[in-house]
C-alpha positions in Angstrom: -36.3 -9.5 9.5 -36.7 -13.0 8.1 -33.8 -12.7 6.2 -31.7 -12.2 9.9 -33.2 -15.5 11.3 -32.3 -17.9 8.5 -36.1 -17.5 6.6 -35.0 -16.4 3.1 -37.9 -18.0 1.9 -39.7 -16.5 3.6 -38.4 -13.0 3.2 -38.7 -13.4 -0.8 -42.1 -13.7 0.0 -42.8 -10.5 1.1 -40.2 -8.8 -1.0 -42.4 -10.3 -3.8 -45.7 -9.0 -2.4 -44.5 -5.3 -2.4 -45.9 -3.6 -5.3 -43.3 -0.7 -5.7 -39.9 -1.5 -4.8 -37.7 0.9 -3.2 -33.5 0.6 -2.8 -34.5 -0.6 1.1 -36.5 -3.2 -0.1 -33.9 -4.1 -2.2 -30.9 -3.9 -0.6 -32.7 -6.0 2.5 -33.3 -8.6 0.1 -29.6 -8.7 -1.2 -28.6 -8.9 2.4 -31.1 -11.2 3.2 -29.3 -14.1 0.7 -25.6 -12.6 1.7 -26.1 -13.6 5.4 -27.4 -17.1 4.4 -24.4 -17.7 2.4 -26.9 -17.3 -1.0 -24.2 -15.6 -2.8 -25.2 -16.3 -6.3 -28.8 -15.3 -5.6 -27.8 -11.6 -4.3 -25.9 -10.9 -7.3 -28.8 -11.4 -9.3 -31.1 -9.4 -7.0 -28.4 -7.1 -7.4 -28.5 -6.7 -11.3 -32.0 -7.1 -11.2 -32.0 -3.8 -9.3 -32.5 -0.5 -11.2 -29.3 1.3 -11.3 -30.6 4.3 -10.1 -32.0 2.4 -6.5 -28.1 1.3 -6.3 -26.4 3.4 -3.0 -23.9 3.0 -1.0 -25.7 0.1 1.3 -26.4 -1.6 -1.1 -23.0 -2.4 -2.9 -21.9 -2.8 0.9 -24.6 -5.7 1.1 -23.9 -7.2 -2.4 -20.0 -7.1 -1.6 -20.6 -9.0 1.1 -22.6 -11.6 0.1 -19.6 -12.6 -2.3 -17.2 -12.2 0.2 -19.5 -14.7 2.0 -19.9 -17.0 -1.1 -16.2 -16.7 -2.8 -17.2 -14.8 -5.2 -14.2 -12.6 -5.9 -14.7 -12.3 -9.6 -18.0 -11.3 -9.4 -17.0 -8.9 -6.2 -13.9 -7.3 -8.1 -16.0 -6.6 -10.9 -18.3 -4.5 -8.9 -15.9 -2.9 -7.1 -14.5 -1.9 -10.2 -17.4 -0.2 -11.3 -17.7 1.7 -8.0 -17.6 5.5 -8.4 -16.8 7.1 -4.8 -15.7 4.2 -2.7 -15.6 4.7 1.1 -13.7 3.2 3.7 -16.4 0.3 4.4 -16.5 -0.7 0.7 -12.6 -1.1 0.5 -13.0 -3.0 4.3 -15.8 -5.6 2.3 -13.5 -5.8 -1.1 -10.8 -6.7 1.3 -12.1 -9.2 3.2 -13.8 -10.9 0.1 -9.2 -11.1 -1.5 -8.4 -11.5 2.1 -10.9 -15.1 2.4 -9.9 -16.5 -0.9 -6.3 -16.2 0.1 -5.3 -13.0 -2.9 -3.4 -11.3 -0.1 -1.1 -9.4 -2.9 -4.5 -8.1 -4.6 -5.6 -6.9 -1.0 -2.7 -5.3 0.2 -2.2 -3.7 -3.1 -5.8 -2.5 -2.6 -4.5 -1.2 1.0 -2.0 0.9 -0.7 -4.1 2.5 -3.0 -6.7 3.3 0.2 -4.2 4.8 2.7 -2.5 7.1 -0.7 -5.9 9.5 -0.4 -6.6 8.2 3.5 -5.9 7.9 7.0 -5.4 4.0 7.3 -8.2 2.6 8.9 -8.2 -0.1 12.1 -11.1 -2.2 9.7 -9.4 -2.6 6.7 -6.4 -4.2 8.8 -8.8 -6.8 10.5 -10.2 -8.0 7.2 -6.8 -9.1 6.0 -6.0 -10.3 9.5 -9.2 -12.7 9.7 -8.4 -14.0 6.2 -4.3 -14.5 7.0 -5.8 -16.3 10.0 -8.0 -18.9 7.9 -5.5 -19.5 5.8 -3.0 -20.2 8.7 -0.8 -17.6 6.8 1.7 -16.9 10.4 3.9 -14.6 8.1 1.3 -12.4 6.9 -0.5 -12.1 10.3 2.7 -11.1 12.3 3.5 -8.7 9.8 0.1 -7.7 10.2 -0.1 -7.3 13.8 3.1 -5.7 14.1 1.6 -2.8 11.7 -0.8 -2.4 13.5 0.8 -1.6 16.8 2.9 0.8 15.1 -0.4 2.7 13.2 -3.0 2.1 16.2 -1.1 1.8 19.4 -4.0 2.9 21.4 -6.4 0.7 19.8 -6.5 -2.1 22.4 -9.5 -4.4 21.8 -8.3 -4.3 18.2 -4.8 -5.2 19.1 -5.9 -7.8 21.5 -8.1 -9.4 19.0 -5.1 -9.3 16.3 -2.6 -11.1 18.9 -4.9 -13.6 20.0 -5.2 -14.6 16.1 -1.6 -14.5 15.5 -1.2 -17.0 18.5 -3.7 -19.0 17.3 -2.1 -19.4 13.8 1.1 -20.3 15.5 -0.1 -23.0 17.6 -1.8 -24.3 14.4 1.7 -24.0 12.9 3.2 -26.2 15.3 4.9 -22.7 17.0 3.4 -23.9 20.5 6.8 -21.6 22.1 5.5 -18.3 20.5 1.7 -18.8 20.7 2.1 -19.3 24.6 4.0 -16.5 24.7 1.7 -14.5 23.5 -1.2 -15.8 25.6 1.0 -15.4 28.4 1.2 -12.1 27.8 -2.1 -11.1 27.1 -3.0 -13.0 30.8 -0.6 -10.1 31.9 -1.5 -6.9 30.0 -4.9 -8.2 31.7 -6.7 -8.6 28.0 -9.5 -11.0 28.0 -11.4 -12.8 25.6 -15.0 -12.1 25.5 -17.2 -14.8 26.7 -19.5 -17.4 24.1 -22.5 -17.3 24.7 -25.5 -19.8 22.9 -29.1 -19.1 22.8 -31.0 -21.3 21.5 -35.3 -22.0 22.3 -36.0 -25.3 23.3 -39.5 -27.2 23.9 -40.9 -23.2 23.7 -38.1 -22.1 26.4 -35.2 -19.9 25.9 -32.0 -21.2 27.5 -28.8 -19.7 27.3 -25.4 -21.3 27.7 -22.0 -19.6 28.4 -18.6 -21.5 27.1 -18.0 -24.0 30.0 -21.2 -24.0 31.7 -21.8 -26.3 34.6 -24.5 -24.2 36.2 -27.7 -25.7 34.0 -29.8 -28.1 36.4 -29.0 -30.8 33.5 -25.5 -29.8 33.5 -24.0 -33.2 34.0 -26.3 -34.9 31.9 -25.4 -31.9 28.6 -21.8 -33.0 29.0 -22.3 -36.7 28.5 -24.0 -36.1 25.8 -21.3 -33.7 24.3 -19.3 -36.6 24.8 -21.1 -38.9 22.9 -21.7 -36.6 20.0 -17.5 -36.5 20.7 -17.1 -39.9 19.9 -19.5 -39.9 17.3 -18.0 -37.7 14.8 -14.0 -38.8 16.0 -15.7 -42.2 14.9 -17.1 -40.6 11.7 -13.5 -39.1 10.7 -12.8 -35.9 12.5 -9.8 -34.8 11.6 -6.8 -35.9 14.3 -5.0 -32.6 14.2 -2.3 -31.3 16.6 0.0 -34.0 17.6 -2.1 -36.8 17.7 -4.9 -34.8 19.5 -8.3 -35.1 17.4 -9.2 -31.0 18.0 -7.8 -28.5 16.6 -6.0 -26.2 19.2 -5.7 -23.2 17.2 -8.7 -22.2 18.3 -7.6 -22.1 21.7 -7.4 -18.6 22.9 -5.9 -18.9 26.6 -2.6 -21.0 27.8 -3.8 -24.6 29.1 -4.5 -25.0 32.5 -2.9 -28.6 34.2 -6.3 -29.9 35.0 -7.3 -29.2 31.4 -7.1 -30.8 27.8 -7.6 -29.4 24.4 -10.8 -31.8 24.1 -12.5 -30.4 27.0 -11.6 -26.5 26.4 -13.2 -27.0 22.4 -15.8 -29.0 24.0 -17.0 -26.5 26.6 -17.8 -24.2 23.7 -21.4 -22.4 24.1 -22.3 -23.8 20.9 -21.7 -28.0 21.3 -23.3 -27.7 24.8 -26.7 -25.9 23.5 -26.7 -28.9 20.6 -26.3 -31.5 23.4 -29.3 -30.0 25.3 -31.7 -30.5 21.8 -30.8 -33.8 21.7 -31.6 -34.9 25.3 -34.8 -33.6 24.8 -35.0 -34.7 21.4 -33.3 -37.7 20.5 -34.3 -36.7 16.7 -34.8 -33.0 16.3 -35.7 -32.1 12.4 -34.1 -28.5 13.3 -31.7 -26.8 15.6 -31.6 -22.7 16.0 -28.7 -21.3 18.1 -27.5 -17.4 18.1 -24.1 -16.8 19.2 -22.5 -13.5 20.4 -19.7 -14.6 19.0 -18.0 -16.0 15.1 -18.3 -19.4 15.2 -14.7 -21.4 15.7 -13.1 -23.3 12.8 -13.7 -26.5 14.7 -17.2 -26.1 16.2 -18.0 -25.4 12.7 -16.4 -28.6 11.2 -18.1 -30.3 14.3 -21.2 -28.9 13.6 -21.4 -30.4 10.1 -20.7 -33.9 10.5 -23.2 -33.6 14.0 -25.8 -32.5 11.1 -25.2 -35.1 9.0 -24.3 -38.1 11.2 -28.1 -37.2 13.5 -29.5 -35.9 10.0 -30.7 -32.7 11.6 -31.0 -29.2 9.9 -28.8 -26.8 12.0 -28.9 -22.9 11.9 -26.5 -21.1 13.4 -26.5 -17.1 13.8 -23.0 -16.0 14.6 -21.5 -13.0 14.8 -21.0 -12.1 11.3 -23.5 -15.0 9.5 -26.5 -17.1 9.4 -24.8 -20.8 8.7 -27.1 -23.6 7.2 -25.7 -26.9 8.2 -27.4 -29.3 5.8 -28.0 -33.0 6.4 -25.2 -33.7 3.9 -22.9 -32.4 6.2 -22.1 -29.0 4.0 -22.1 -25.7 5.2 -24.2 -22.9 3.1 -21.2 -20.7 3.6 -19.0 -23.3 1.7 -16.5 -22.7 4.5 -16.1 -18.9 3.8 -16.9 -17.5 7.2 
């Protein structure tokens, strides 16, 4: 449970305590340091472990955490060790080739899957998510377009792959196709799930959704989202996108007239619950959020220079990890997420 809110210290301490280790306790503990981006540490755990404790969570868990770390050498090697691997351990070997850009090794690793298997929807949207950090538009449509032929009636996963591949696009300076494809989505009626930010503040739980204007401080969040704006453009935030200084990749929906690609990335759940800590806090030692959603490339840059430049310790619980945003303006996932 520590582990899950960002505590890893904590958690060792209790994994310490217990007299008689079982595989749970150990597995926990390797997950523990995989979800805070403690990569190094859960391969150790992990050959600490007595080889008969070892199932098929576990290597799931320790997978992960190199995945999450960039450990591929370390992840390949265990793989390769691996006697009966299932669908979920090929998905987690995948996504660890697929993040550090060895999209041959992982589709060669598809092959070899789908030659004794059905293919699987999961495997797809590992290599997807890594084509799409990588910006990799050739890979992803090639992707995609698989995957409409293998899962036709798989429609959140399809709407989820098309949204990526119009993001890479508009990253790509391809501003034609990625509209198109938004455009199309807005037809087929596919939306976008909603951010949403929790985050406890003064002892009281508030909760922001992507755009929200409905706080009673409202007004006073977004001026100070646009102050922390300036701030980190002023610090060096990159000026991507034809001159603009946010990256509109991230952008999942056409632009509306009244709108610009600063205010949609600045209406994210995440940048207005940091604003609110900092009207009540001009200093805050630490800030807590949990998202419903993965954490966007630029909210994450964002978040690390807004961690270094108020020197403020921010966790952040996504979807898929627990990011520590240190004062030196790094990330414990080392941008692997």
């Amino acid at each position: 449970m520590w582990g899950k809110f960002g505590s890893v210290e904590a958690a060792k301490q209790v994994f310490e305590k217990i007299s008689e280790q079982d595989h749970i306790g150990w597995t926990v503990m390797i997950n523990s340091y995989g979800l805070n981006g403690m990569g190094d540490e859960a391969v150790k755990i992990f050959h600490q472990m007595p080889k008969e404790s070892i199932d098929h969570l576990t290597y799931i868990c320790v997978l992960n955490a190199c995945s999450h770390s960039g450990l591929v050498d370390v992840a390949r090697s265990i793989f390769n060790d691996i006697q009966t691997k299932t669908e979920i351990i090929y998905t987690t070997m995948i996504d660890c080739l697929s993040r550090a850009a060895a999209f041959e090794e992982a589709q060669k690793l598809i092959e070899q899957f789908e030659r004794d298997h059905a293919p699987a929807v999961s495997i797809y949207t590992a290599l997807l998510s890594g084509a799409r950090n990588q910006k990799n538009s050739k890979l992803l449509q090639e992707v995609v377009d698989r995957m409409q032929k293998l899962f036709p009636n798989m429609k959140d996963s399809l709407l989820a792959a098309s949204i990526l591949l119009a993001n890479v696009y508009a990253s790509s300076d391809d501003i034609g196709k990625a509209t198109d494809i938004k455009i199309e989505l807005h037809k087929s009626g596919g939306k976008k799930q909603i951010g949403v930010t929790v985050t406890d503040i003064d002892g009281k739980l508030w909760k922001f959704r992507a755009h929200d204007r409905s706080h009673a401080e409202s007004a006073e969040i977004h001026e100070q989202v646009d102050r922390m704006s300036k701030r980190i453009i002023e610090h060096g935030h990159k000026i991507i996108e034809h001159g603009h200084k946010y990256d509109a990749s991230w952008i999942v929906r056409p632009i509306e007239p009244d709108e610009t690609i600063e205010t949609l990335l600045c209406g994210h759940s995440e940048r207005l619950a940091m604003a609110a800590h900092f009207i009540h806090n001009r200093k805050p030692k630490r800030i807590q959020m949990t998202m419903n959603l993965r954490i966007c490339g630029d909210c994450h840059e964002v978040t690390k220079l807004v961690a270094l430049i108020y020197q403020c310790d921010i966790v952040v619980r996504d979807a898929n990890h627990i990011h520590h945003f240190r004062l030196n303006g790094q990330c414990s996932c080392q941008d692997y997420f």
